[in-house]
C-alpha positions in Angstrom: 42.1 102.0 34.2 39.0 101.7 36.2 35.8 99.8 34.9 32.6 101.8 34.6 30.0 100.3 36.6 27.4 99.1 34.2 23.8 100.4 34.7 20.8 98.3 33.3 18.3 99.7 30.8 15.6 99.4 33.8 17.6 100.9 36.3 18.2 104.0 34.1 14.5 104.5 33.4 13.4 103.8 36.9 16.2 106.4 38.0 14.7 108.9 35.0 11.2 108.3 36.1 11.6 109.5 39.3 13.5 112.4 38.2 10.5 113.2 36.1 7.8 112.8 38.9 9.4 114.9 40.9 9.8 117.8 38.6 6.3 117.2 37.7 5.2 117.6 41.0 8.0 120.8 41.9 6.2 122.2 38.5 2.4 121.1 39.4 3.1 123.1 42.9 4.1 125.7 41.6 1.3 126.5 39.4 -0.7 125.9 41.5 0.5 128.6 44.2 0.8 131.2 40.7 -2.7 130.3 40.1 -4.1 131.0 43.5 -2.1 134.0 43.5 -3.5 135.2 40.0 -6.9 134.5 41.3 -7.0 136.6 44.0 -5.1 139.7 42.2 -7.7 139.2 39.5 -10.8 139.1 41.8 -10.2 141.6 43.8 -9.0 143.3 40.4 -12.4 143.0 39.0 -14.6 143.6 41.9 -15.5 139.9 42.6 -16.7 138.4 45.8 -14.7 135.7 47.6 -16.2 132.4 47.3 -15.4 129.2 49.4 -17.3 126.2 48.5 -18.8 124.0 50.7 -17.2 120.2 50.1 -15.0 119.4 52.1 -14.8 119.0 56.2 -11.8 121.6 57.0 -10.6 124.4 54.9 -6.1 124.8 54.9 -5.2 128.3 55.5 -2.2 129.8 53.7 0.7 130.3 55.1 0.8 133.3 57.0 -1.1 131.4 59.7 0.5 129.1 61.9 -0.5 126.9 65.2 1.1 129.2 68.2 1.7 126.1 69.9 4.1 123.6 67.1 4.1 126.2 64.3 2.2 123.4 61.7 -0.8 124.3 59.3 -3.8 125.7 60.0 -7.5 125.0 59.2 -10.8 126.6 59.8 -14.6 125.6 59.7 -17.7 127.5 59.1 -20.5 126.6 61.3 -22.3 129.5 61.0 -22.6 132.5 58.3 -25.1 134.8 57.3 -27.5 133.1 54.7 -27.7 136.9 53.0 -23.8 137.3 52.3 -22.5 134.4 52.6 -20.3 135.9 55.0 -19.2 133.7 57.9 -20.5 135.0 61.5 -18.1 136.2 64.2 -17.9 133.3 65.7 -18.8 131.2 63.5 -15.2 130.0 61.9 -13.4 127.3 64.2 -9.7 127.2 64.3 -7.8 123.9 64.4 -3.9 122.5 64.0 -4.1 120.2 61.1 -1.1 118.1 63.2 -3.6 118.2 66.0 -6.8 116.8 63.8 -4.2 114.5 62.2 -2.7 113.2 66.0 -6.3 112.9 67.0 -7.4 111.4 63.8 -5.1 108.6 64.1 -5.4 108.1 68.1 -9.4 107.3 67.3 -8.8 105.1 64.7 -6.3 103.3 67.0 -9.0 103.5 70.1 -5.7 104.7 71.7 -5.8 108.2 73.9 -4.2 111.5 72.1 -0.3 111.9 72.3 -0.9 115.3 72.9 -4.0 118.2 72.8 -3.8 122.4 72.3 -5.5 124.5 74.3 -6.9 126.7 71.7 -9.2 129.1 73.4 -7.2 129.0 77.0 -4.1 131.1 75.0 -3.5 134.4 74.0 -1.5 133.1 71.1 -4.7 131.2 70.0 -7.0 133.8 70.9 -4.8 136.3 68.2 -5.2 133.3 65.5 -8.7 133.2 65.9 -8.9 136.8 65.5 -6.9 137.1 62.3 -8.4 134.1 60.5 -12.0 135.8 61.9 -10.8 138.5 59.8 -9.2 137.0 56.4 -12.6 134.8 56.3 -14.9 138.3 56.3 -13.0 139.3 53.2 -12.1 136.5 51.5 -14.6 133.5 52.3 -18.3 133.4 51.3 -20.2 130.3 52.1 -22.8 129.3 48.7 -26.2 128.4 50.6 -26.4 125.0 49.2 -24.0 122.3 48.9 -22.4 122.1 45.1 -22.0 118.6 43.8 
């Protein structure tokens, strides 16, 4: 008969605390993406206006929208909108590879030179991007005039 390999108390918990984190965090993700999704249906539902607030330096795009060069995430900016609206300008929303901002993030910080650079306006691929996210920002992002604290 074989012996069963004896597990301590704090290995058992550790091992169960993980366990838990990570359903947390499956569970946290996942209400998250419901309650996106709930708030759009429900906006659009009830006639509201897309709002994005102003806060933050880049804004993530959902998935739908990928870099046409290495297929990661995508982010936008705002630099100009109408002060009316809200609405961003055409124009006015810049497109960027989150891998790309991260790459030359951390090249910077390590006064090194970039790995690597897109060629974002020089490409059809990126000049269709720019195009669609030009669009999903006319209906779905509205810039507040002032900055929310």
């Amino acid at each position: 008969m074989k012996a069963r390999p004896v597990f301590s108390v704090d290995r058992r918990c550790s091992a169960a605390q993980r366990r838990l984190g990570a359903f947390i965090n499956e569970q946290a993700e996942s209400a998250r993406t419901a309650i996106a999704a709930d708030f759009q249906r429900l906006r659009r539902a009830h006639g509201l206006p897309p709002v994005l607030l102003i806060g933050w330096k880049h804004y993530r795009l959902p998935e739908p929208f990928a870099c046409p060069e290495c297929g990661g995430s995508v982010c936008f900016e705002v630099d100009e909108w109408s002060s009316a609206t809200g609405m961003p300008s055409a124009g006015g929303v810049r497109v960027m590879c989150v891998d790309e901002e991260e790459e030359l993030d951390r090249s910077m910080q390590a006064g090194e030179d970039p790995a690597w650079t897109h060629r974002h306006w020089q490409d059809e691929g990126w000049m269709s991007l720019i195009r669609r996210v030009e669009r999903f920002c006319a209906s779905n992002v509205r810039i507040l005039a002032r900055e929310l604290d």
